[in-house]
C-alpha positions as CSV (number, residue, x, y, z in Angstrom):
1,X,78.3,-16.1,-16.7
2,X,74.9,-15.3,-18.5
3,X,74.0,-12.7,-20.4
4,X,72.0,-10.5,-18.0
5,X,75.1,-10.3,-15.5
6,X,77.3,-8.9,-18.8
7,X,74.9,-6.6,-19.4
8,X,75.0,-5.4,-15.8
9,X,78.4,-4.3,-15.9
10,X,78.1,-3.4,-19.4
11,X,80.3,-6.2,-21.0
12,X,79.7,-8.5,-24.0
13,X,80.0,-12.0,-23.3
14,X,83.0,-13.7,-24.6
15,X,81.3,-15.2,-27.8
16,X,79.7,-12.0,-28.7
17,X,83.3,-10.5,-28.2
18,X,85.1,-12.7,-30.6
19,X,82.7,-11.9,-33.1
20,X,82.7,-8.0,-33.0
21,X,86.2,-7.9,-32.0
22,X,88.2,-5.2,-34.2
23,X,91.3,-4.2,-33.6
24,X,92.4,-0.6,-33.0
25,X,95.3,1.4,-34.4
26,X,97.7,0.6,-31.7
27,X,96.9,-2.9,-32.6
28,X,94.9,-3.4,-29.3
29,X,91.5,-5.3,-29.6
30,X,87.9,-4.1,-27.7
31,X,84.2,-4.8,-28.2
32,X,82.2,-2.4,-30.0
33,X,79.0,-2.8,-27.8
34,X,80.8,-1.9,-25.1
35,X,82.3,0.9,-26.6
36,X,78.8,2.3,-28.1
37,X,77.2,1.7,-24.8
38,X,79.1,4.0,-22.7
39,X,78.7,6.3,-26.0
40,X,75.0,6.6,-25.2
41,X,75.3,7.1,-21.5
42,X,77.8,9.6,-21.9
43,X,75.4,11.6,-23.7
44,X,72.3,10.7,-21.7
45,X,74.2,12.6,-19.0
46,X,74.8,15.4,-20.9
47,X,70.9,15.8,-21.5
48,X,70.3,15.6,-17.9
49,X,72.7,18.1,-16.7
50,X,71.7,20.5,-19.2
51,X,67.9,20.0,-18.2
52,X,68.0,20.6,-14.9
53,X,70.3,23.7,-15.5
54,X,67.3,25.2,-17.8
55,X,65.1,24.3,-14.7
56,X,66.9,26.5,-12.7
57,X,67.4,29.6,-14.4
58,X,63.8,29.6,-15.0
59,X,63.1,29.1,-11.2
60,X,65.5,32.2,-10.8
61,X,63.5,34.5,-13.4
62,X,60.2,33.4,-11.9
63,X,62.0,34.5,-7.8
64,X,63.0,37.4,-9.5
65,X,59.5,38.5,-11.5
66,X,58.2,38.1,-8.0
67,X,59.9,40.0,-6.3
68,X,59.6,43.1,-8.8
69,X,55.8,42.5,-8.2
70,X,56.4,42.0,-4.6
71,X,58.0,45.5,-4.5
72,X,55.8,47.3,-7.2
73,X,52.5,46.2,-4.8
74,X,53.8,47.8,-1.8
75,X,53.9,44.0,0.0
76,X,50.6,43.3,-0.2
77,X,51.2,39.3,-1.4
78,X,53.2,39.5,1.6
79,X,50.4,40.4,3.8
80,X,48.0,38.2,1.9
81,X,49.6,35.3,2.5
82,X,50.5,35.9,6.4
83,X,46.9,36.7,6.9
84,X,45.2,33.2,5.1
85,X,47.7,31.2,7.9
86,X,47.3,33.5,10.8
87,X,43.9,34.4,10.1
88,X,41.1,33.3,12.9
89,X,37.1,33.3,13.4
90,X,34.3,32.9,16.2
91,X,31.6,30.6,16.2
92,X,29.4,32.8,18.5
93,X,29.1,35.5,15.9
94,X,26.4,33.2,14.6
95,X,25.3,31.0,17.8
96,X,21.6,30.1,16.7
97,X,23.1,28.2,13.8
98,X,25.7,26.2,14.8
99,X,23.5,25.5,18.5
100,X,20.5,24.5,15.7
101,X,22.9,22.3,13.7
102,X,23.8,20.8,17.2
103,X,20.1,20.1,18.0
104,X,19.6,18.3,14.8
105,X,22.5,15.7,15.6
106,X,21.3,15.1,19.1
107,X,17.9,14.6,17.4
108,X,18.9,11.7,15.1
109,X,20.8,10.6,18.2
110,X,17.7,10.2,20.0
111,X,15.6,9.1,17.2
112,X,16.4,5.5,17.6
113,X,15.1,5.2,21.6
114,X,12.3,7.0,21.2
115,X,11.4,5.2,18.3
116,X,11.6,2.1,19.3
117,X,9.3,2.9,22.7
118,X,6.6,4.0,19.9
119,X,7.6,0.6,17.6
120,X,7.5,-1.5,21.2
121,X,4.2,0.2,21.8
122,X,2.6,-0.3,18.8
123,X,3.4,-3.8,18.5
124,X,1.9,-4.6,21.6
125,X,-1.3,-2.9,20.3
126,X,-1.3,-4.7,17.4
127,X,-0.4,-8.4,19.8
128,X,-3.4,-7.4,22.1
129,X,-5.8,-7.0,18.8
130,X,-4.7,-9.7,17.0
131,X,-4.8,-12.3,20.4
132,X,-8.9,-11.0,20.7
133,X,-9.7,-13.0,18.1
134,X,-8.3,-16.5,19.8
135,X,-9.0,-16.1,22.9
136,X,-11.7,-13.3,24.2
137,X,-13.7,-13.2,20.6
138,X,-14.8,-16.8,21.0
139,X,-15.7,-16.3,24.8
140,X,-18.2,-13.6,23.9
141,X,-19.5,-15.5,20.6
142,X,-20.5,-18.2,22.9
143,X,-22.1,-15.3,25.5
144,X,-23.9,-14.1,22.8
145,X,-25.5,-17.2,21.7
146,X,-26.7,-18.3,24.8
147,X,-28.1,-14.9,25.5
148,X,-29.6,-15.5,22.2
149,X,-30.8,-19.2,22.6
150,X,-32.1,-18.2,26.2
151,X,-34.6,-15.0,25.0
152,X,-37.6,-16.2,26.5
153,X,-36.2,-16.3,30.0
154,X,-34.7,-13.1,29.8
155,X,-36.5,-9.6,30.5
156,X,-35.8,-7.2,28.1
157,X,-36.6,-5.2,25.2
158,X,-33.5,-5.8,23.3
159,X,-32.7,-9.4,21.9
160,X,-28.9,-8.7,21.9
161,X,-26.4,-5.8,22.7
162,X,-25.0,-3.8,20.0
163,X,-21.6,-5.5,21.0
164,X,-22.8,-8.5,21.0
165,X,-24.0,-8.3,17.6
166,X,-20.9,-7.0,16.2
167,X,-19.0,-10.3,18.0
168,X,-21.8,-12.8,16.7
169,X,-21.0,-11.5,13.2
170,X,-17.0,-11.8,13.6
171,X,-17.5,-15.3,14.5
172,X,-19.8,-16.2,11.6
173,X,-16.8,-14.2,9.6
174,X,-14.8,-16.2,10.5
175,X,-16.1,-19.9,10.3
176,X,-17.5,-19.1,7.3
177,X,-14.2,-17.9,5.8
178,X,-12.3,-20.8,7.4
179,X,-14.5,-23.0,5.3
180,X,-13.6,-21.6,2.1
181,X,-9.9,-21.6,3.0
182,X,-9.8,-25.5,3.2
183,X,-10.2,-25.7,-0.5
184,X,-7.1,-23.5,-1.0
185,X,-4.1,-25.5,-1.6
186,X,-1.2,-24.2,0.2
187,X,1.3,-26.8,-1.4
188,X,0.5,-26.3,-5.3
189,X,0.8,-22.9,-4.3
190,X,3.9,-23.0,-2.8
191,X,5.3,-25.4,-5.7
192,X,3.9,-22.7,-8.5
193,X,5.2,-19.7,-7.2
194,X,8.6,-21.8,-6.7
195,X,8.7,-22.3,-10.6
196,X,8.6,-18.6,-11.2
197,X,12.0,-16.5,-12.0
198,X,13.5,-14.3,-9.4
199,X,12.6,-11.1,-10.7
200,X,9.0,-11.9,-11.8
201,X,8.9,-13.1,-8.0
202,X,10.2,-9.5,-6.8
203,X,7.4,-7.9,-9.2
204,X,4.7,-10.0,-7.3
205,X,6.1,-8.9,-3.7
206,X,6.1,-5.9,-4.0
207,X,2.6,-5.7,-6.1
208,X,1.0,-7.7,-3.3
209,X,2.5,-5.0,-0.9
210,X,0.4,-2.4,-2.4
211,X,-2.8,-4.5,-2.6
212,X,-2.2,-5.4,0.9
213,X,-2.6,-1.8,1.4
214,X,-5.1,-1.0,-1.1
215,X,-7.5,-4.2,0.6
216,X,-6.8,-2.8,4.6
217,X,-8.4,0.7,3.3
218,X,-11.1,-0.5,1.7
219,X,-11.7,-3.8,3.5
220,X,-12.0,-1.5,7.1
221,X,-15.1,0.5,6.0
222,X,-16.5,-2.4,4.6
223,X,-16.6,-4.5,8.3
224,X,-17.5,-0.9,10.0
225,X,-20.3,-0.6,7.4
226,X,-21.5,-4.0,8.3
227,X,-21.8,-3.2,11.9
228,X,-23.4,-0.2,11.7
229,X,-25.9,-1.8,9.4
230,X,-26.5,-4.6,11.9
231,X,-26.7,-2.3,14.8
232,X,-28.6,0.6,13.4
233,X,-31.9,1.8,15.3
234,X,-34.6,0.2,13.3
235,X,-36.8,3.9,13.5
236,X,-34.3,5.3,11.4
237,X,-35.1,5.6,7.5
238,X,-33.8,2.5,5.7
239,X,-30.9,4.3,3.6
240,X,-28.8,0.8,2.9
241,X,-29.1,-2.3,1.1
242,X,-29.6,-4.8,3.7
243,X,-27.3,-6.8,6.1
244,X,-27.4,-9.7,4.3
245,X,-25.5,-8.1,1.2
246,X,-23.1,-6.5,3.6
247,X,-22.3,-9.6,5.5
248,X,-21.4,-11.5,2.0
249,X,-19.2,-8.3,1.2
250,X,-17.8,-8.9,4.0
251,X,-17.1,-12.3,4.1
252,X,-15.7,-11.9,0.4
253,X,-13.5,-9.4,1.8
254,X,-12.0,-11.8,4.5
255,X,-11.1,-14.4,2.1
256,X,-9.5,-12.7,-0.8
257,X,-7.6,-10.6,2.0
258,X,-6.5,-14.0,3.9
259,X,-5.2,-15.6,0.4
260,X,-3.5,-12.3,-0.5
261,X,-1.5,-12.8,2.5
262,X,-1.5,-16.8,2.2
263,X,0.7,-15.4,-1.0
264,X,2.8,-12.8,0.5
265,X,3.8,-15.5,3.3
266,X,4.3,-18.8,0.1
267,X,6.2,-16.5,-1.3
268,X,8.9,-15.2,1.6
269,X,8.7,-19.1,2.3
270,X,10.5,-19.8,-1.0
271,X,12.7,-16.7,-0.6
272,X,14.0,-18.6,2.9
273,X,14.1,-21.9,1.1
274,X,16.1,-20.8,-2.2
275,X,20.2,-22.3,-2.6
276,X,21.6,-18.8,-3.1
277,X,19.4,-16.6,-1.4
278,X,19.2,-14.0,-3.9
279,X,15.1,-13.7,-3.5
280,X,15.8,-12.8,-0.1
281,X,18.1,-10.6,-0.7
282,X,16.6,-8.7,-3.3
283,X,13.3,-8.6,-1.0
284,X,15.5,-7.1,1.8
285,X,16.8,-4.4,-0.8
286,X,13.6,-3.3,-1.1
287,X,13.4,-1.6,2.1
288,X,16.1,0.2,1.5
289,X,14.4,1.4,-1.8
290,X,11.6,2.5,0.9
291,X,14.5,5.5,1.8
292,X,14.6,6.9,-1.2
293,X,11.1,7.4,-2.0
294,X,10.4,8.7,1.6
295,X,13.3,10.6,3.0
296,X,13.6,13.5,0.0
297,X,9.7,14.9,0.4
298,X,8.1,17.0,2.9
299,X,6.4,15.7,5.6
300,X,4.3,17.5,8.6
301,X,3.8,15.7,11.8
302,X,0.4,14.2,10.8
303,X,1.6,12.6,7.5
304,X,4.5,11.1,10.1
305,X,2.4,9.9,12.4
306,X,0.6,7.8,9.2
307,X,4.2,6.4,8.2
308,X,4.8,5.4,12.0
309,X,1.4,3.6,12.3
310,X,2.4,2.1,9.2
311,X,5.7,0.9,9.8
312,X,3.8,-0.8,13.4
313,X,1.3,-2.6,11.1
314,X,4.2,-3.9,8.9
315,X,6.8,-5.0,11.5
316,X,3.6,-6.6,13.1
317,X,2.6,-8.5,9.8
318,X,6.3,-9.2,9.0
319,X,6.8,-11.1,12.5
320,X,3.3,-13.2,11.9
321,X,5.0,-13.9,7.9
322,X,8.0,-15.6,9.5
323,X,5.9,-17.3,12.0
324,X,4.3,-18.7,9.3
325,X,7.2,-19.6,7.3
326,X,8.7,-21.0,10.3
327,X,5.6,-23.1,10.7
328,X,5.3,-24.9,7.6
329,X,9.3,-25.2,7.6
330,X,9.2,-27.1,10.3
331,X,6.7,-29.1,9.8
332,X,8.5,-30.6,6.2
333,X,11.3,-31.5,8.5
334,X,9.5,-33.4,11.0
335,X,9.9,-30.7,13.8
336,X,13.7,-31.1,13.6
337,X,14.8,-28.2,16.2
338,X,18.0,-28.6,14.3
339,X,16.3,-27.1,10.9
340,X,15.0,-24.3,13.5
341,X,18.4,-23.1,13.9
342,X,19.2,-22.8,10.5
343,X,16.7,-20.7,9.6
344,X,17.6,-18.7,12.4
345,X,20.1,-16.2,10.6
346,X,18.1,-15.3,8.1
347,X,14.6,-14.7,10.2
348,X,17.1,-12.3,12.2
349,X,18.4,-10.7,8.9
350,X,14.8,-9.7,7.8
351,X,14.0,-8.4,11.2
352,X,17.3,-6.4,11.6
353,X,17.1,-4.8,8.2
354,X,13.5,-3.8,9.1
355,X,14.7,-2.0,12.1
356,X,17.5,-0.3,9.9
357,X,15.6,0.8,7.8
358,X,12.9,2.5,9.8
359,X,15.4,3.9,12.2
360,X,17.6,5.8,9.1
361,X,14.1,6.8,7.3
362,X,12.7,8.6,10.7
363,X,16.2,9.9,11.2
364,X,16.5,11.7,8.2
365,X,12.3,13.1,7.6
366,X,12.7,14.1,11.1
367,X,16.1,16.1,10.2
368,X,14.7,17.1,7.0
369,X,11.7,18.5,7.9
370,X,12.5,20.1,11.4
371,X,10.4,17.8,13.6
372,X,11.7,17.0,17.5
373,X,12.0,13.8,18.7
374,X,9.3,14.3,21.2
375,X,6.9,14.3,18.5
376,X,6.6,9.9,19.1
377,X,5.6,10.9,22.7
378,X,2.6,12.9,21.0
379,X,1.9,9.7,18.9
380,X,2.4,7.3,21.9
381,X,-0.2,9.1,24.2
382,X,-2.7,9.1,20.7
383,X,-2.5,5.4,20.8
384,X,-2.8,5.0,24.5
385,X,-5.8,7.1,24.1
386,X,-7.9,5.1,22.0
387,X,-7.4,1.8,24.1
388,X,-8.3,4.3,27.6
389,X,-11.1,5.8,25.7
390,X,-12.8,1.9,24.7
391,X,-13.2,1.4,28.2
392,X,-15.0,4.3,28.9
393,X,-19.1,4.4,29.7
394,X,-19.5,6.7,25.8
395,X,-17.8,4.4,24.4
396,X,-18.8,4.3,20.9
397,X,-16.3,1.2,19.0
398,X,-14.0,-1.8,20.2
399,X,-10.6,-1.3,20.6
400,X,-9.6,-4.0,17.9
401,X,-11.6,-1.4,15.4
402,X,-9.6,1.0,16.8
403,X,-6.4,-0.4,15.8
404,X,-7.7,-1.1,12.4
405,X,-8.7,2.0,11.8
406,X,-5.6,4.0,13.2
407,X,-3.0,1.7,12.3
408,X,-4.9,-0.2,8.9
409,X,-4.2,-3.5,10.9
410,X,-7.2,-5.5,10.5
411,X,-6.3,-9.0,12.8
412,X,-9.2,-10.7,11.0
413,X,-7.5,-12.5,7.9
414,X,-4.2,-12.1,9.3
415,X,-5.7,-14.8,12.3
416,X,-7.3,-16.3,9.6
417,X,-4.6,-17.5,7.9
418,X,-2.6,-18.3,10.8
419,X,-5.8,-20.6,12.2
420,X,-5.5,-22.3,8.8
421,X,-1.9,-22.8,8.9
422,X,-1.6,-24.4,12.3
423,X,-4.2,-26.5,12.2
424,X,-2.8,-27.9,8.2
425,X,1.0,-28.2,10.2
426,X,-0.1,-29.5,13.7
427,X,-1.8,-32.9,14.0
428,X,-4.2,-33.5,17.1
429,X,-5.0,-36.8,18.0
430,X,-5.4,-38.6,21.3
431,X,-6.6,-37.0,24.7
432,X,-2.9,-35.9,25.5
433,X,-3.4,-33.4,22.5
434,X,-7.1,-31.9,23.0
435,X,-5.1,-31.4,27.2
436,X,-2.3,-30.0,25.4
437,X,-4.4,-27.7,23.0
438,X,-6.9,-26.6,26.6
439,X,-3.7,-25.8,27.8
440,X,-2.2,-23.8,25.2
441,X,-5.5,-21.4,24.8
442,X,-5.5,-21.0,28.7
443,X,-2.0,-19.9,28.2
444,X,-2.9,-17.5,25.2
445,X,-5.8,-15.8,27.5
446,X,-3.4,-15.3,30.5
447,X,-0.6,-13.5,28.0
448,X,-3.8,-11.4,26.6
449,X,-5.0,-10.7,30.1
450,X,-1.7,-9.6,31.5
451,X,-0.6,-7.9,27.9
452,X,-4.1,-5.6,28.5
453,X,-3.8,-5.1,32.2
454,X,-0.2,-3.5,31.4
455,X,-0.9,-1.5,28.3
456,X,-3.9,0.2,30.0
457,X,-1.5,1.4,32.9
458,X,1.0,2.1,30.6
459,X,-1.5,3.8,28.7
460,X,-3.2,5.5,31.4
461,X,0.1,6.9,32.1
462,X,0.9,8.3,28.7
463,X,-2.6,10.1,28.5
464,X,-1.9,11.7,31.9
465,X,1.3,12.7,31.0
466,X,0.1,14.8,27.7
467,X,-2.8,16.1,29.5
468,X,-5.2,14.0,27.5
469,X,-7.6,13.3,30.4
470,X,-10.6,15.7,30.1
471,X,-10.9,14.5,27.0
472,X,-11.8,10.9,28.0
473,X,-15.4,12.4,29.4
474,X,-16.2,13.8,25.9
475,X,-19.3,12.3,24.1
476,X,-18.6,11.0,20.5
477,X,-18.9,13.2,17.7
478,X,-22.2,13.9,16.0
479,X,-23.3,14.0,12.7
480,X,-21.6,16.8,10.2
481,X,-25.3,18.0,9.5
482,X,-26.1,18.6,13.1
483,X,-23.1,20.3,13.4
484,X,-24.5,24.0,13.9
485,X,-27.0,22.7,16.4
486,X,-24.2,20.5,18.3
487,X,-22.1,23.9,18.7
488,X,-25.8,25.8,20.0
489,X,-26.5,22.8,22.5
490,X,-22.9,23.4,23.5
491,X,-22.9,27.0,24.2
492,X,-25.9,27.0,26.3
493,X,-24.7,23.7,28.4
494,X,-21.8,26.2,28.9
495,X,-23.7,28.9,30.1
496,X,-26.1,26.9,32.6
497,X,-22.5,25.4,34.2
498,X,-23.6,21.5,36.3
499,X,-20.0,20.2,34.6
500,X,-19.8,16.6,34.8
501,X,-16.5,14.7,36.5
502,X,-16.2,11.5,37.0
503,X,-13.6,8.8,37.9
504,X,-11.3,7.4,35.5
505,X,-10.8,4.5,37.5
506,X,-13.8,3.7,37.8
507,X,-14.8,4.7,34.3
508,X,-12.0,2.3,32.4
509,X,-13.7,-0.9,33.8
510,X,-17.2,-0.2,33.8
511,X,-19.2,-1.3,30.7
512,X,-20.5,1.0,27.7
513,X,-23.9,2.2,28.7
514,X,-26.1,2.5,25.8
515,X,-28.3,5.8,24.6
516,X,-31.0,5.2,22.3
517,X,-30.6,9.0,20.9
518,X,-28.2,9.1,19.0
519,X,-28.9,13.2,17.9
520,X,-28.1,14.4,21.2
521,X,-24.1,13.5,21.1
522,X,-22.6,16.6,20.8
523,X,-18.5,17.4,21.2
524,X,-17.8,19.8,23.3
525,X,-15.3,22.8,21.6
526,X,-12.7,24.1,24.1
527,X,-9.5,25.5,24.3
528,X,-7.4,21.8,24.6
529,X,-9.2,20.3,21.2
530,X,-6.0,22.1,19.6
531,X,-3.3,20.2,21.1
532,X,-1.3,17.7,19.2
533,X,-1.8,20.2,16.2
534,X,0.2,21.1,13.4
535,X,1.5,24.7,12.8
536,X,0.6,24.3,9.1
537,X,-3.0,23.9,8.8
538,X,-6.0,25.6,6.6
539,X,-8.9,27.1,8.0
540,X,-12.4,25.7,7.0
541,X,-13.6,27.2,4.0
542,X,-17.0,27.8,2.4
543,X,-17.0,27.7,-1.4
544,X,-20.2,28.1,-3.6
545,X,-20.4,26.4,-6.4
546,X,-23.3,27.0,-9.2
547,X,-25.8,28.2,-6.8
548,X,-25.0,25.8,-4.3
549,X,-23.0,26.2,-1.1
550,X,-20.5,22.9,-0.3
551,X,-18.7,22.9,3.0
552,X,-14.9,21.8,3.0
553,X,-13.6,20.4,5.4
554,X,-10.3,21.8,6.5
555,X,-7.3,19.2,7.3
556,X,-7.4,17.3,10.4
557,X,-5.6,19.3,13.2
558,X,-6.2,16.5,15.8
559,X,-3.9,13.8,15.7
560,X,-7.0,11.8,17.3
561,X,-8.7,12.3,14.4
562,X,-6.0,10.7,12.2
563,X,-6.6,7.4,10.4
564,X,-4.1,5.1,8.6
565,X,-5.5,6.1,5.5
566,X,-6.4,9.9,6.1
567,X,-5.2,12.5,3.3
568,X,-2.9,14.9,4.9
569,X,-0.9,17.2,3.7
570,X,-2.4,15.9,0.0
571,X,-1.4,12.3,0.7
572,X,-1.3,9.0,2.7
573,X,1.8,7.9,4.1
């Protein structure tokens, strides 16, 4: 038997017992292990009983000190104790706070839906903007020249529309840029971005990120100066440098903005192309950095409506990045569809963290800061009024502007880079391909056509919904200098009455009709300029400063008056 099973019963094994073996007086032999073993538990037991009878004379004292205190307090523990397990309360004694703590879950319930209709919006904004400059841009370009090459035939005083001009200059943008980017090498980039570590890689993401943005502020006003230069009455005072220095500005703008995305996309190319996908991963991560530094601050409903036009711009870019990635993918596998699929997953995990991302940082500054969900019906019907408002008779820019300057989506490099990149990945020879490529840019004006016809009843519907619709006969804004007079000119129009109404159907299709003086545009001030406002605001205020008085102006109220890269609230979002 072994050891372990002597042990068990407390036995010695037979060797052991030989050895130890000791006789007692009677003459009889036994084991001392044995013996001293059942010594010890003897006494073991002895410990035990007398433990647990210390236990309980002490739980009999402590019953007993109780009850003296029970009887000495006149059974007040007593009573204490029925009342915390009997006791009861009523959540109507304070209604507004538990019916407000109600609201703000069904908010971040509905934050999601009406969200996404602003996100869904928004991105076809952004599609109808960006497909202008392949299909509809090109068209007018070509109107323009002939208009141009065919002046002596035409009666006139002016060689080309102000439109016109503004179009011929995008086109010239545009070649001229698509020149330059031939001598960019989108290989030796690609390789010598791929030889950088992953976290010097991260750094450069997220430092292109911010001079993405930094180069959408300033590159905007740069292209708008350039067309007002071009465009400008020529009685005017000459107060600019000339439109040749603003066209080279702007055509320097163009490029370094196209390679700075040309980088952003090399660089979420090797991300998708990496063994372990940690570049990815950590480039998804940052989104969910984008919580943190947004959710914890106060925001008002203009500085919201900035971070919602941003997040359209950026879901916008991100789905023309993975285009591009896609793209040159496929074209290194020989248009496999089989290599299509296996980027699949991850071109669906960049776009599903996006959407998580935005949908949990609106949640939480809307539940934060107090702000409805119908608030992105407000932002929807602003967008859907500047794309009514561009096909009106005072209309004073194109809608593509527009979008730039609301959103801080400018299409040009972004179509730039794209033109560059299809026509480096997709080879056309033979007559079968120049059929093919007819075909495909008939195909690209029918989506644009169809995609404008919708958004404009869409957005005619919006604007009609927020009562937006008076304001679509308002002339542009003058001057800040002429403001005094614009308010005088005002006041007596008002007083003489002939108000002037006129179709909106008719009024969305006609063309822009143009007015030589400009002085005369005044804004008419009436009780419905203060709607989409915010309960916070500042009143204008006049401050003198040594001797000399400088007007400043008070926060926009408007949300029509809010750009991309407006301060509100003492900061862009």
């Amino acid at each position: 038997m072994p050891y372990g099973v002597w042990r068990t019963h407390g036995l010695c094994p037979p060797e052991i017992n030989k050895s130890l073996a000791v006789r007692s007086p009677r003459g009889r032999s036994f084991c001392l292990c044995t013996h001293n073993a059942r010594t010890v538990g003897i006494r073991h037991r002895g410990k035990a009983f007398v433990i647990c009878m210390a236990f309980s004379v002490l739980t009999l004292c402590l019953c007993f000190c109780l009850w003296l205190c029970v009887l000495k307090a006149d059974l007040s523990l007593v009573r204490f104790i029925r009342a915390e397990l009997t006791r009861g309360y009523f959540l109507e004694h304070n209604e507004a706070k538990y019916t407000e703590r109600r609201e703000r879950v069904y908010t971040c319930l509905r934050i999601p839906k009406e969200l996404e209709k602003l996100m869904i919006f928004g991105f076809f904004l952004c599609l109808d903007a960006f497909l202008y400059v392949f299909t509809l841009l090109p068209l007018r370009v070509l109107l323009a020249l002939i208009r141009l090459l065919t002046l002596p035939c035409c009666s006139g005083t002016r060689i080309l529309q102000p439109a016109q001009v503004c179009d011929v200059l995008k086109g010239f943008i545009l070649v001229l840029c698509y020149s330059m980017m031939h001598y960019v090498d989108y290989s030796m980039m690609y390789h010598m971005i791929r030889g950088q570590s992953v976290i010097k890689l991260y750094i450069i993401y997220n430092m292109l990120e911010v001079a993405d943005r930094l180069f959408s502020s300033f590159g905007q006003d740069i292209l708008d100066a350039l067309y007002w230069t071009a465009t400008e009455p020529k009685e005017r005072k000459r107060a600019h440098i000339g439109v040749i220095p603003h066209f080279l500005m702007a055509v320097l703008y163009v490029f370094l903005h196209a390679i700075l995305i040309m980088v952003q996309a090399t660089t979420l190319n090797v991300a998708f192309n990496s063994h372990n996908k940690s570049l990815l991963t950590i480039m998804m991560s940052n989104n969910f950095v984008e919580i943190k530094g947004s959710v914890f601050k106060k925001f008002e409903k203009n500085n919201l409506f900035q971070m919602s036009n941003s997040d359209i711009k950026e879901r916008f870019t991100n789905y023309v990045l993975l285009l591009i990635v896609c793209l040159r993918n496929m074209e290194q596998f020989s248009w496999n569809p089989d290599h299509f699929w296996v980027l699949f997953p991850d071109v669906c995990m960049v776009i599903a963290s996006e959407v998580a991302v935005d949908v949990v940082k609106h949640a939480f500054i809307t539940k934060f800061n107090d702000i409805t969900a119908d608030v992105y019906s407000e932002y929807r019907a602003s967008l859907a009024f500047d794309l009514v408002s561009s096909r009106q008779k005072n209309a004073y820019t194109d809608y593509s502007d527009t979008v730039s300057r609301r959103m801080g989506f400018i299409p040009l490099p972004l179509a730039l880079l794209l033109i560059r990149v299809v026509t480096s990945s997709v080879k056309i020879q033979g007559s079968l391909s120049l059929v093919c490529v007819l075909l495909f840019y008939l195909g690209m004006i029918t989506l644009k056509v169809l995609n404008s016809i919708v958004l404009l009843g869409k957005s005619c519907l919006y604007v009609k919904e927020a009562n937006m619709e008076e304001k679509l006969f308002q002339k542009p804004p003058s001057a800040a200098p002429s403001r005094t007079s614009s308010r005088t000119n005002r006041f007596c129009t008002s007083l003489a009455g002939d108000p002037v109404e006129e179709d909106i159907a008719t009024s969305v299709t006609s063309q822009p009709i143009h007015n030589g003086d400009h002085s005369t545009s005044v804004l008419p001030n009436s009780e419905s300029d203060q709607f989409l406002t915010t309960p916070d605001e500042t009143e204008e205020k006049d401050l003198s400063q040594d001797g000399m008085e400088l007007t400043h102006r008070a926060p926009k109220k408007d949300l029509l008056e809010i750009d991309r890269f407006t301060i509100c609230g003492n900061r862009i979002d």
